[in-house]
ZADO-459846 format. One record per residue (C-alpha): residue number from 0; residue in three letters; x, y, z. Coordinates in nm, 2 decimals. Each point is the difference from the previous one (the first is absolute). Layout:
# residues N
> NUM; Ala; X; Y; Z
...
END
This chain:
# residues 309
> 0; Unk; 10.35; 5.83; 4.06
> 1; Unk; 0.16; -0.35; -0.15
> 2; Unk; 0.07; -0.28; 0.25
> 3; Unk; 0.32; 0.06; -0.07
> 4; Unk; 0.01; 0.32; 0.09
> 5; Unk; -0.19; -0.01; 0.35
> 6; Unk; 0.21; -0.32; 0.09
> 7; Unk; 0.32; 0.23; -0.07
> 8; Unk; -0.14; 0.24; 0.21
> 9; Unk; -0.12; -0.20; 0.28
> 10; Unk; 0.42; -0.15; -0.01
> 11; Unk; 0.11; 0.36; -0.01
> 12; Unk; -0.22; 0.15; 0.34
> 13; Unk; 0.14; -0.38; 0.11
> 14; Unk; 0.36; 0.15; -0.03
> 15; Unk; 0.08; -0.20; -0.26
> 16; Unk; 0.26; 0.09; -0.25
> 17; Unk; 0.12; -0.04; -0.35
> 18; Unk; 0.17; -0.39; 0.00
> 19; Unk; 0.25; -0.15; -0.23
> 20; Unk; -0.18; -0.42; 0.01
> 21; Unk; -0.35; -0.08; 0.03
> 22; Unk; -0.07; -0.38; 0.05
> 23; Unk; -0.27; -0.24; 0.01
> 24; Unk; 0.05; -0.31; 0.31
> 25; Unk; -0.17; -0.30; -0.09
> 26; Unk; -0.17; -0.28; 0.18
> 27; Unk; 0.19; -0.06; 0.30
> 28; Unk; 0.29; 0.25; -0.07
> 29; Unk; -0.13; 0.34; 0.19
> 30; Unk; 0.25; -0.07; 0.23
> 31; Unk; 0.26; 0.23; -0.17
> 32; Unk; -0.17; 0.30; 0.04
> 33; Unk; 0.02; 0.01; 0.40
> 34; Unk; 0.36; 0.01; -0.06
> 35; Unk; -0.03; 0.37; -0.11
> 36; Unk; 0.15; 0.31; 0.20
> 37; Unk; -0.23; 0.23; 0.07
> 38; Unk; -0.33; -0.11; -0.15
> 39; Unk; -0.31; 0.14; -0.08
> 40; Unk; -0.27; -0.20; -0.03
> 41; Unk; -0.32; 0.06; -0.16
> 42; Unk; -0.30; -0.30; -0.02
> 43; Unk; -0.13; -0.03; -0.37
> 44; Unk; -0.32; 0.09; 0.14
> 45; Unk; 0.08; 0.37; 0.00
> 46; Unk; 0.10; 0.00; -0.32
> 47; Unk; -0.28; -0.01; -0.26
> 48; Unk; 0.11; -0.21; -0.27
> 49; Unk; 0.16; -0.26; 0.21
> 50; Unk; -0.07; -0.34; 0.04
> 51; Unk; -0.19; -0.11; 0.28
> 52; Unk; 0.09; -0.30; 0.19
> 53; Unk; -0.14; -0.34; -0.18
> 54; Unk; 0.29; -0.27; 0.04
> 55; Unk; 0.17; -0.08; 0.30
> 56; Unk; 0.38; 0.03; 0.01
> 57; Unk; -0.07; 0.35; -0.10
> 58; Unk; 0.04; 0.34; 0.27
> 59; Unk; -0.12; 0.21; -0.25
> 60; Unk; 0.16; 0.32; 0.08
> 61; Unk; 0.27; 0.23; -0.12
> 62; Unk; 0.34; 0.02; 0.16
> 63; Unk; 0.22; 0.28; -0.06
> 64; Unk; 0.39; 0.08; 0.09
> 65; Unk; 0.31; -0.14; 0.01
> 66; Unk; 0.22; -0.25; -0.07
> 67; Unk; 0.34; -0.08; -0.09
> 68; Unk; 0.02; 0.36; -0.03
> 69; Unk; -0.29; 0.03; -0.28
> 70; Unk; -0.32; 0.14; 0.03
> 71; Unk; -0.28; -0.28; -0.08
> 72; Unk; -0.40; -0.02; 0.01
> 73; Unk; -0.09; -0.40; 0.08
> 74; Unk; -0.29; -0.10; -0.09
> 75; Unk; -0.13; -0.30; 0.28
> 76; Unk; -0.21; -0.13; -0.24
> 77; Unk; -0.20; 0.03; -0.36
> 78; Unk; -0.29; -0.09; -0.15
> 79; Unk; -0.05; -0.26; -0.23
> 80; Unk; -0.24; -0.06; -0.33
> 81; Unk; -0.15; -0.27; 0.15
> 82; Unk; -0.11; 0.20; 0.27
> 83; Unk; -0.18; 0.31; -0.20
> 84; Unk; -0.04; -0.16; -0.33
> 85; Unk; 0.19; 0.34; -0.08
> 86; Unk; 0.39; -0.02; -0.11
> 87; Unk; 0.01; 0.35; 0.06
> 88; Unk; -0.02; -0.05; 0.36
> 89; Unk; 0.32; 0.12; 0.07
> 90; Unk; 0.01; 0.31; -0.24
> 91; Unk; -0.01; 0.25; 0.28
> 92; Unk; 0.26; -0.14; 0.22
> 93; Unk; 0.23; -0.01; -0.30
> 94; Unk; -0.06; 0.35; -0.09
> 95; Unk; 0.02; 0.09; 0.31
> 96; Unk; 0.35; -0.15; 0.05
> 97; Unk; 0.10; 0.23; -0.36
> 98; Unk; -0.12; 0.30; 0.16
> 99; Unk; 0.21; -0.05; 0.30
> 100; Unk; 0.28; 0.04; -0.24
> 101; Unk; 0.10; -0.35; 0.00
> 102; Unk; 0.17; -0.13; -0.33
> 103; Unk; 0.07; -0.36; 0.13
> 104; Unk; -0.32; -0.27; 0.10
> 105; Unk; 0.10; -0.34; 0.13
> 106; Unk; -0.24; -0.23; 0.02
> 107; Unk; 0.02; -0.34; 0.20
> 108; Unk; -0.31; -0.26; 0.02
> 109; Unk; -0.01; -0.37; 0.11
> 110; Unk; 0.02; -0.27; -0.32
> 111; Unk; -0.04; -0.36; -0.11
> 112; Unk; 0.28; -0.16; -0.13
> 113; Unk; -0.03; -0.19; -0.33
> 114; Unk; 0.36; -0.11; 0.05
> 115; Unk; 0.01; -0.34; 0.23
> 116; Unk; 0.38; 0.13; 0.12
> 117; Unk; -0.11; 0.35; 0.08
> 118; Unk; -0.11; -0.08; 0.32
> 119; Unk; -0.26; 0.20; 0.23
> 120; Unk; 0.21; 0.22; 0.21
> 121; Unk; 0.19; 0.13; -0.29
> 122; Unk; 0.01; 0.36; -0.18
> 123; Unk; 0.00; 0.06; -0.36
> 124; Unk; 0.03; 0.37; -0.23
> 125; Unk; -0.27; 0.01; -0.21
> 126; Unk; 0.16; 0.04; -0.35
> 127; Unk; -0.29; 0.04; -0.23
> 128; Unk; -0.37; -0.17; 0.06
> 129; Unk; -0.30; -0.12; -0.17
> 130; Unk; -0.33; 0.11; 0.03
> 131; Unk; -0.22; -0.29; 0.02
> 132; Unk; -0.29; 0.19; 0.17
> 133; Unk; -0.08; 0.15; -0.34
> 134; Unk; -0.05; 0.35; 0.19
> 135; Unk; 0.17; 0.34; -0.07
> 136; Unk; -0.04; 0.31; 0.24
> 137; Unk; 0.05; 0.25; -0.28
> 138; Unk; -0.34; -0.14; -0.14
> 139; Unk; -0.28; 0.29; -0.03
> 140; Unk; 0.21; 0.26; 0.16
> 141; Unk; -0.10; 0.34; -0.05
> 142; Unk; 0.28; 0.18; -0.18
> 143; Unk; -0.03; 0.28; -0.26
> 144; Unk; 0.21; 0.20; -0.22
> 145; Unk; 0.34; 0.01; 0.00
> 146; Unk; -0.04; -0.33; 0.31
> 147; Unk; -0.24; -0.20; -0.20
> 148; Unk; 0.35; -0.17; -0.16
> 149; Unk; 0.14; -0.05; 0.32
> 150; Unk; -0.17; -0.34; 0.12
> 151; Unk; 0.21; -0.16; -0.30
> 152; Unk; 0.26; -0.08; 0.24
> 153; Unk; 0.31; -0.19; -0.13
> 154; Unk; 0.06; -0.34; 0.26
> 155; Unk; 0.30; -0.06; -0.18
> 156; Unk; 0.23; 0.05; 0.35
> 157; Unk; -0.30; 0.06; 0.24
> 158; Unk; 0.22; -0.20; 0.23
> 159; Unk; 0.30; 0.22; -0.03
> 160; Unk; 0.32; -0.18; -0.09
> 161; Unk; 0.24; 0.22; 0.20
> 162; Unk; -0.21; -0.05; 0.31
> 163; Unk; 0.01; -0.35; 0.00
> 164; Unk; 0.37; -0.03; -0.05
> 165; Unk; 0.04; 0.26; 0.28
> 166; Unk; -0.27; -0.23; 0.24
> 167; Unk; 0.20; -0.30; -0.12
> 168; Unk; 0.35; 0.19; 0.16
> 169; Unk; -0.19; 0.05; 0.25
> 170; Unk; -0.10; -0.38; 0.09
> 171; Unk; 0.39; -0.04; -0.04
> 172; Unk; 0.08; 0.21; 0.27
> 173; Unk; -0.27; -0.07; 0.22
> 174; Unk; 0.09; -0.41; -0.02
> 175; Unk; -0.39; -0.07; -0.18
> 176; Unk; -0.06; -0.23; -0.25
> 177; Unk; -0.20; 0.11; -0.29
> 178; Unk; -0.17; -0.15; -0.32
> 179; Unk; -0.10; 0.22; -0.28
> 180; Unk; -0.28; -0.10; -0.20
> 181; Unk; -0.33; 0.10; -0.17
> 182; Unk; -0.34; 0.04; 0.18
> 183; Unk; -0.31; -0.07; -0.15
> 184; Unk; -0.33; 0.17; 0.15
> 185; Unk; -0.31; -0.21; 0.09
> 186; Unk; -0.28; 0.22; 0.09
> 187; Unk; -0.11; -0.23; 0.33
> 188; Unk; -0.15; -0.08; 0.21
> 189; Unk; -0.06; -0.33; -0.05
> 190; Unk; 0.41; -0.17; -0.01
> 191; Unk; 0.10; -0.13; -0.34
> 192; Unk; -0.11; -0.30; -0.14
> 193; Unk; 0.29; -0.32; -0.04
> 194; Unk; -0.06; 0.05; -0.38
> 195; Unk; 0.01; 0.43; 0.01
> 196; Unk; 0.33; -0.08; 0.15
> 197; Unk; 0.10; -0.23; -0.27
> 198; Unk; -0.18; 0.26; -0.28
> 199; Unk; 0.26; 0.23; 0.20
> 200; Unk; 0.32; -0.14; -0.02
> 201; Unk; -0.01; -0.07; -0.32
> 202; Unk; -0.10; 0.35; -0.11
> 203; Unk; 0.36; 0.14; 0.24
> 204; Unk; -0.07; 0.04; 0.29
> 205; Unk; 0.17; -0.13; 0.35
> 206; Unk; -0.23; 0.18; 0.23
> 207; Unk; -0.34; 0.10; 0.06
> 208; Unk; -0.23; 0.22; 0.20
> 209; Unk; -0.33; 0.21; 0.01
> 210; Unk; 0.19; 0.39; 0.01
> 211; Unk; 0.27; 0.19; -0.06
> 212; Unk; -0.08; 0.04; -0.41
> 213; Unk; -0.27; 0.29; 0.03
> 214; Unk; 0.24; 0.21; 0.21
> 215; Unk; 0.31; -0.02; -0.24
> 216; Unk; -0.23; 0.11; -0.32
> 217; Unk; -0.13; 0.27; 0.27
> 218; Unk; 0.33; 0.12; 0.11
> 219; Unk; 0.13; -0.01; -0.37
> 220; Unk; -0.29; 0.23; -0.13
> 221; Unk; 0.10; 0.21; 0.33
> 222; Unk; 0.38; 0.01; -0.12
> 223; Unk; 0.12; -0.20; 0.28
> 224; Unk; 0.28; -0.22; 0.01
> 225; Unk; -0.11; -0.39; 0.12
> 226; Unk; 0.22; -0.27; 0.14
> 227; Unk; -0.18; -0.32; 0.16
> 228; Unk; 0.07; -0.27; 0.26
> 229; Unk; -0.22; -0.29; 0.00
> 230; Unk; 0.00; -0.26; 0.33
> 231; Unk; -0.08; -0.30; -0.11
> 232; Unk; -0.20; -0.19; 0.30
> 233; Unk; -0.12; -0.28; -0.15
> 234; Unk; 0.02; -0.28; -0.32
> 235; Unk; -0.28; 0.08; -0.24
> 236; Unk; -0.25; -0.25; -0.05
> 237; Unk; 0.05; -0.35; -0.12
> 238; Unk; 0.36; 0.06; 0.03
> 239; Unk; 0.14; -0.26; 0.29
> 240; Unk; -0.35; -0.08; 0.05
> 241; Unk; -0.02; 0.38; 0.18
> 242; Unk; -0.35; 0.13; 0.09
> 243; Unk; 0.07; 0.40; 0.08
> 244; Unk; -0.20; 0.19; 0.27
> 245; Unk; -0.02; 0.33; 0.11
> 246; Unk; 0.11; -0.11; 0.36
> 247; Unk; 0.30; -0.14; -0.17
> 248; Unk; 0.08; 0.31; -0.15
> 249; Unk; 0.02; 0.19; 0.28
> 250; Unk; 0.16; -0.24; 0.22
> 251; Unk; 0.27; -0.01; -0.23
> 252; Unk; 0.07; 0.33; -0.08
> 253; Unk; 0.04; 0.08; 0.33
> 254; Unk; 0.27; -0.25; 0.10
> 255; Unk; 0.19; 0.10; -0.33
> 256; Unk; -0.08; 0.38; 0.06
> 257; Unk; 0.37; 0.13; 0.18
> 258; Unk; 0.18; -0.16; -0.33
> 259; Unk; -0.25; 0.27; -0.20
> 260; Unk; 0.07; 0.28; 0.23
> 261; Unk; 0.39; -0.06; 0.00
> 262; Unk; -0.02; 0.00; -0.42
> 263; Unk; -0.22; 0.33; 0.00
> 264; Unk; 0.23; 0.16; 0.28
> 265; Unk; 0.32; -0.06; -0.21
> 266; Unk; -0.15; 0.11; -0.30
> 267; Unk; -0.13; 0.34; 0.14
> 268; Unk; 0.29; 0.05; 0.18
> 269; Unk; 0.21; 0.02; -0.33
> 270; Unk; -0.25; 0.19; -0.18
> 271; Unk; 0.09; 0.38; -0.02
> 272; Unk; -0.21; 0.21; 0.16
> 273; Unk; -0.24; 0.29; -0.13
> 274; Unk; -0.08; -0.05; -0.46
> 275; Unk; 0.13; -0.35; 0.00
> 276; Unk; 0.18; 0.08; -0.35
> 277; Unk; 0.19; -0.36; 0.00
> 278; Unk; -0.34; -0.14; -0.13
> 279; Unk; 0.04; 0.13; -0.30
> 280; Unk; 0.19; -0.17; -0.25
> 281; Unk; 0.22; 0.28; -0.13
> 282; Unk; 0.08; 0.09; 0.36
> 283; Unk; 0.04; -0.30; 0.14
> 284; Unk; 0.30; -0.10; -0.21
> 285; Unk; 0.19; 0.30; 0.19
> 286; Unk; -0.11; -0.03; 0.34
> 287; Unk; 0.24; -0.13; 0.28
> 288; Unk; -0.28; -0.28; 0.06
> 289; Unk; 0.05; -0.13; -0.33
> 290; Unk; 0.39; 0.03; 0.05
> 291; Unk; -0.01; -0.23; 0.33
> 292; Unk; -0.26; -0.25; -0.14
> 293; Unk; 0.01; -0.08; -0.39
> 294; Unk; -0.17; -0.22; -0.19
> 295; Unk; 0.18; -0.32; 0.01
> 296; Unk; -0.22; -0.22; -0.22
> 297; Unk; 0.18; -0.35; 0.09
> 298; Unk; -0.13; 0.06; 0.36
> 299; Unk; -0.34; 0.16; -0.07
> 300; Unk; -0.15; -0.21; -0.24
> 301; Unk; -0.38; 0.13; -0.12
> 302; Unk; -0.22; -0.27; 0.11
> 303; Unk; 0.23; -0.22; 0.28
> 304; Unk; 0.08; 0.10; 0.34
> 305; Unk; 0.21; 0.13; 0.18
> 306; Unk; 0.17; -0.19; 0.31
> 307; Unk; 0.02; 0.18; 0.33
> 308; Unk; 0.40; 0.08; 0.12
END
């Protein structure tokens, strides 16, 4: 038996069932998960596969059931590549999440901000990223046959467009400013250097952290949908004369941490439950979603933010 098949078994004799969302909370951010109705909780400890715990900030277990109506897995916590050496580390948790029946994964970590006015406290949707840390997760995966193709994965819109313009709605409605910008990936632990941070806004990008990228090429592979929310905590380095910290990090994300739950609330909430078909271009364009929220390009520009009303 796979991993991935006892740790679905272990959720099924826990009662779990089929879910429509499966997310990973970042540093600081777990807090969203005790908002579920009727949870079930299972530590990662009884699920082989899953990370242990190794950075504080992190519960490390797996809550299941409802809210705003949908049926979510939350993952309080993940494991990094800086922590195994491995950036398959969160393979198993991923496919888990896929064989759960979820077609949606959103994804939220704490960031630096390469951007002197985005300022710590602040949210951003992850429009594309960079992957500095040189790393792939697909690399020496065993796949034969007819699957040995499959780990070319297209990243083309691994952060899918029509989820980001529905999360964007939903900072609308739920009166939270957002930025939306590209993330680079530094493989940590050790913070970036003042001149990595110069190296990285020239390259693109507006914010930086040490996760996040080896789950969306997972969850691609998987056939999962992604969408990601960054909290930026803190100025990178050199910028402001800013010095990050770990402490810093999770001092911050917890003050700032109700503005994420009020964005991810409001964008669950609108989401239709069971196959989320709306993520899907083709469908999208007919769905009432897309009716009551459409693009409106002078408002949502691709790499400014958006101001809280």
């Amino acid at each position: 038996m796979s991993d991935v098949e006892a740790c679905l078994s272990a959720l099924r004799a826990a009662g779990v069932a089929d879910v429509d969302f499966a997310m990973v909370l970042g540093t600081g951010l777990g807090g969203l998960a005790d908002a579920v109705e009727n949870p079930i909780i299972v530590p990662y400890a009884q699920l082989p596969g899953f990370p242990g715990g190794g950075v504080s900030g992190h519960a490390s277990r797996l809550v299941v059931g409802t809210l705003e109506g949908k049926r979510v897995a939350f993952a309080q916590g993940r494991a990094h590549y800086y922590e195994h050496g491995d950036p398959r580390a969160m393979a198993v948790p991923v496919a888990t999440f896929a064989a759960l029946g979820a077609k949606v994964l959103i994804l939220s970590n704490a960031c630096g901000s390469l951007r002197s006015d985005w300022r710590p406290g602040s949210l951003c949707i992850i429009s594309d990223h960079i992957n500095f840390a040189g790393v792939n997760p697909l690399i020496g995966m065993k796949l034969e046959g007819a699957l040995a193709d499959s780990r070319f994965v297209p990243m083309n819109n691994a952060y899918d467009a029509n989820l980001r313009r529905m999360m964007r709605a939903a900072a609308v409605r739920a009166d939270v400013g957002v930025h939306d910008g590209i993330y680079m990936w530094y493989s940590g632990p050790s913070f970036e250097t003042p001149a990595e941070i110069r190296m990285a806004r020239i390259l693109g990008a507006d914010i930086i952290g040490m996760s996040t990228v080896p789950e969306i090429i997972l969850a691609r592979h998987a056939g999962l949908t992604c969408v990601a929310v960054a909290m930026i905590t803190n100025l990178a380095a050199g910028i402001e004369g800013a010095s990050p910290s770990h402490s810093e990090t999770k001092e911050v994300a917890g003050l700032a941490a109700a503005d994420f739950q009020r964005l991810i609330r409001a964008f669950l909430r609108d989401m239709p439950a069971g196959i989320p078909l709306c993520c899907h271009r083709k469908s999208f364009a007919k769905s009432a979603t897309a009716a009551r929220y459409p693009m409106r390009r002078s408002r949502f520009s691709s790499r400014g933010s958006l101001p809280a009303q």
